[in-house]
Every structure is written in structure tokens, then in C-alpha cells.
Backbone bond lengths (Angstrom), bond angles and torsions (degrees), N, CA, C in turn:
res aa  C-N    CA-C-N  psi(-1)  N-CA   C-N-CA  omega(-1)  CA-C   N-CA-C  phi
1 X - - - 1.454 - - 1.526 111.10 -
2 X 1.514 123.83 -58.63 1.441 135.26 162.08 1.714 105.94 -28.76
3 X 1.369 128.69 -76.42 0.974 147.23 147.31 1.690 122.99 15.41
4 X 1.477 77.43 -75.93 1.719 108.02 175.72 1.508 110.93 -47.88
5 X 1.218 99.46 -71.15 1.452 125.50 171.47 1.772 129.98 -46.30
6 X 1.433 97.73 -12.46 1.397 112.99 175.81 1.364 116.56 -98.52
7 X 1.405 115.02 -32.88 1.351 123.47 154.15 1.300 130.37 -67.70
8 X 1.216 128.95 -51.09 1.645 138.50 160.62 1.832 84.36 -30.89
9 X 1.395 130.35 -79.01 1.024 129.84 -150.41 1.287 106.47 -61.45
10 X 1.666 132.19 -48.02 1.184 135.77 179.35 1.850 114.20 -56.64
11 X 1.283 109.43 -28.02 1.669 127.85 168.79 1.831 96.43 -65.85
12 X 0.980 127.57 -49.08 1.487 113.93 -160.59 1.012 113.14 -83.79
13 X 1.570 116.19 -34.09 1.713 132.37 -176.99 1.777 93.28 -67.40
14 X 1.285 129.46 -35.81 1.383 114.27 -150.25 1.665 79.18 -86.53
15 X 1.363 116.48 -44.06 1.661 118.20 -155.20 1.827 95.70 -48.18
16 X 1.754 111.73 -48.82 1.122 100.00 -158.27 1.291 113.14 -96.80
17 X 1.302 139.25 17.47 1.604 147.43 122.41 1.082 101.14 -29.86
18 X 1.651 121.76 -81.20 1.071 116.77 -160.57 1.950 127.06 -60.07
19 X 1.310 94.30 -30.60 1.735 101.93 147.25 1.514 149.93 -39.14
20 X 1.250 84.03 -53.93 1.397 114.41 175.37 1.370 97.52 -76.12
21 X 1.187 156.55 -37.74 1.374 146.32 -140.07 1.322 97.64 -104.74
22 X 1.974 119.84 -39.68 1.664 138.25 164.16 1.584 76.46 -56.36
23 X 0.924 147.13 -99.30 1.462 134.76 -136.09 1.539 130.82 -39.80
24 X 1.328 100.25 -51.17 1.660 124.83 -174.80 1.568 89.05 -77.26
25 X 1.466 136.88 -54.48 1.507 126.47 -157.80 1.713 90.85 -84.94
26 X 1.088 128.24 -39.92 1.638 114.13 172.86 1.483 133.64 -65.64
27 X 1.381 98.80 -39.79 1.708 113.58 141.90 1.527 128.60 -36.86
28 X 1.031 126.70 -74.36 1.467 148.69 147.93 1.431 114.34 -26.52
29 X 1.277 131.59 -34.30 1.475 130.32 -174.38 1.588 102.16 -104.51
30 X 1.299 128.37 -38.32 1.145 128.70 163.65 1.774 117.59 -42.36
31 X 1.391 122.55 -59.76 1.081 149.97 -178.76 1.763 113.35 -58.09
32 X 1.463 90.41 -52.10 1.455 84.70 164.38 1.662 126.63 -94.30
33 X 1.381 108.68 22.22 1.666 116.46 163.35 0.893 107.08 -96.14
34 X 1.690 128.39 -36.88 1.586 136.66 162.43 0.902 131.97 -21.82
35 X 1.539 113.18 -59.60 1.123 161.26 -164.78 1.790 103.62 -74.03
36 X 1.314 113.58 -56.91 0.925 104.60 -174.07 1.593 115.95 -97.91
37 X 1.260 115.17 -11.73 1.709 107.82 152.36 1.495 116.33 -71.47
38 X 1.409 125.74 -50.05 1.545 117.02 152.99 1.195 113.19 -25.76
39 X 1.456 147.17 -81.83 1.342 140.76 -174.85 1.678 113.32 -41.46
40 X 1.082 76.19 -31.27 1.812 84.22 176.70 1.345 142.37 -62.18
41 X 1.414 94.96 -55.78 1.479 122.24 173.04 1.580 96.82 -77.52
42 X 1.408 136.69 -11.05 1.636 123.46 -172.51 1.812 100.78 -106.96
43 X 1.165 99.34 -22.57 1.966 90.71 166.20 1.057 104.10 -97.73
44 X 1.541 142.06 -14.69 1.916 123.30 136.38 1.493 109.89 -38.68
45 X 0.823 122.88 -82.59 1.071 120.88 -161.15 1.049 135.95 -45.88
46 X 1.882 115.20 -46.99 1.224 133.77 161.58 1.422 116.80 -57.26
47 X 1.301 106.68 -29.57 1.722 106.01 175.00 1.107 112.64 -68.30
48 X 1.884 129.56 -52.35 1.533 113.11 171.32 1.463 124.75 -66.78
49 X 1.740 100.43 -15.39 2.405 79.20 -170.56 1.573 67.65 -129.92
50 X 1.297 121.32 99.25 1.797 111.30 142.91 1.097 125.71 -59.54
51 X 1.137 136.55 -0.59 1.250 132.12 -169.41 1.921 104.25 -113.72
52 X 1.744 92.16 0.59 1.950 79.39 161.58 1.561 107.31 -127.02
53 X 1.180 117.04 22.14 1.419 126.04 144.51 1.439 129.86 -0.09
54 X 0.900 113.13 -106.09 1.982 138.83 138.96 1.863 94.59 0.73
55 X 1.259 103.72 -73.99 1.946 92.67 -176.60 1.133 96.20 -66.08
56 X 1.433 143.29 -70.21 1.099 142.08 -165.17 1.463 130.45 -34.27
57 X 1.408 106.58 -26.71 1.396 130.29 -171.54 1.550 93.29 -85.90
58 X 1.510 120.38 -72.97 1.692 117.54 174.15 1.620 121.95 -34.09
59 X 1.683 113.97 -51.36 1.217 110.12 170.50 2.163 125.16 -55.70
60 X 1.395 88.83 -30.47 1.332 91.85 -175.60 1.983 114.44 -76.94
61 X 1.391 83.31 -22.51 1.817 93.17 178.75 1.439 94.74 -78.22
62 X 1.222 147.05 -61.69 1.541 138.36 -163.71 1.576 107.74 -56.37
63 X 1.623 98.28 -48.60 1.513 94.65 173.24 1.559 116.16 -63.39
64 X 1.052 131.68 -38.99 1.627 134.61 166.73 1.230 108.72 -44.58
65 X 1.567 127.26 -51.02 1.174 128.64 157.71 1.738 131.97 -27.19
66 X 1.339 82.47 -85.05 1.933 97.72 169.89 2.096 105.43 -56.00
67 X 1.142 123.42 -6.01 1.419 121.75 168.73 1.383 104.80 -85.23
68 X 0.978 114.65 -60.37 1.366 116.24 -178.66 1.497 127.98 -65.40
69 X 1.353 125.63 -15.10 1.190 119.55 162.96 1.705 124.08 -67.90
70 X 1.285 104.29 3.66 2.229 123.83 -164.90 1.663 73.38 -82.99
71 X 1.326 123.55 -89.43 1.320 108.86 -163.54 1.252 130.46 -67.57
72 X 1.248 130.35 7.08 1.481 148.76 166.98 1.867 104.26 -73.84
73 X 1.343 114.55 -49.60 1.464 116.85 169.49 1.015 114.69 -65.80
74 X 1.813 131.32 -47.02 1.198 132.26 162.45 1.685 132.83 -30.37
75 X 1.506 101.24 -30.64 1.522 118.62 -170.62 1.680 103.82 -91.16
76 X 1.548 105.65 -43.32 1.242 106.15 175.77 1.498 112.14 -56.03
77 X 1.772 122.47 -53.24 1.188 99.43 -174.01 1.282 114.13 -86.97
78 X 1.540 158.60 -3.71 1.255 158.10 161.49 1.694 84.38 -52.61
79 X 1.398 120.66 -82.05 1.874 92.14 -173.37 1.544 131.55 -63.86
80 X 1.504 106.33 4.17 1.859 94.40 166.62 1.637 90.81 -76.76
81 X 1.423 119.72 -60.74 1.170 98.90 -158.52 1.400 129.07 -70.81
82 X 1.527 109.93 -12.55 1.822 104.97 151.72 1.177 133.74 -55.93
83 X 1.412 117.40 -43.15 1.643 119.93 -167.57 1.359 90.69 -94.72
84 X 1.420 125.94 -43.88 1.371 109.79 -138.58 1.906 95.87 -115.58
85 X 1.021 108.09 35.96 1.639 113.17 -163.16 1.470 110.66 -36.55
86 X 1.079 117.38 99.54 1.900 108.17 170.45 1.810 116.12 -65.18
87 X 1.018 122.62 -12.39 1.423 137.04 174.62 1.227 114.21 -70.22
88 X 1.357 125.83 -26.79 1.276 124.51 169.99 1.285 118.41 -111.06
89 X 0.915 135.39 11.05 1.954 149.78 124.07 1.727 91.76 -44.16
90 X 0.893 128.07 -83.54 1.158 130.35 176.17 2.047 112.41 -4.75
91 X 1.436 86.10 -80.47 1.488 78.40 -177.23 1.414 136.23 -63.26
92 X 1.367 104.52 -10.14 2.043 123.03 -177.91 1.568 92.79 -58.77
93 X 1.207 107.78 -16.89 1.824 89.95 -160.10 1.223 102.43 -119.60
């Protein structure tokens, strides 16, 4: 039974590594495609009206902002569910 129970657990811990790792590297690749169509679309832009630059530049930083918080949540939950696994509460009972 002990036994049993060590494996079930060793099955969930590995499952959600491997989750977590899809999370943070899918997170991360998303963010940096963002990232680089953002850069993109802001030296379009700046190249035809230089003279709205200056806004263009602020809008693109807030949006860089709100991009970058996707893999910042991503990180948070890949480590709840490492340290703090609710899935294996699950099986104690």
C-alpha cells in the first residue's frame, strides 16, 4: 500500500515538472513573438510619421509591460504547482 502510494506520488510530481516546464517554455516563446512583432510594428510606424515617435514609444512600453506580465504568471504558477502541489493532497485522502 506504502509502495503504491509512492508511485502514484512519484507519477504526479514527474507529470507536473513536466507541465510546468510546457508552461514557462510556452510562456516564454509566446512573449518573445510579442515582443518581437511589437518592435516591429513600432519602427513601422515610427518610420512613416516621425514626428509621433515620442507617443508611440510610451504606448509601446505599457504594452511591453502588460506582455510581460503572461510569463511572469506563468512562473508563478509552474512554482505553486511544484512546491505547493494541490494534486497530491488529493491522493492522502
Amino acid at each position: 500500500m506504502a509502495i503504491e502510494n509512492i508511485q502514484q506520488i512519484a507519477t504526479v510530481m514527474s507529470s507536473t515538472v513536466i507541465a510546468a516546464g510546457l508552461l514557462i517554455g510556452l510562456g516564454a516563446l509566446g512573449t518573445a513573438i510579442g515582443f518581437a512583432l511589437l518592435g516591429g510594428k513600432f519602427l513601422e510606424g515610427a518610420s512613416r510619421q516621425p514626428e509621433l515617435a515620442p507617443m508611440l514609444q510610451t504606448r509601446m512600453f505599457i504594452v511591453a509591460g502588460l506582455l510581460d506580465a503572461v510569463p511572469i504568471i506563468g512562473v508563478a504558477i509552474a512554482l505553486l504547482l511544484i512546491f505547493a502541489n494541490p494534486f497530491i493532497s488529493q491522493l492522502s485522502q
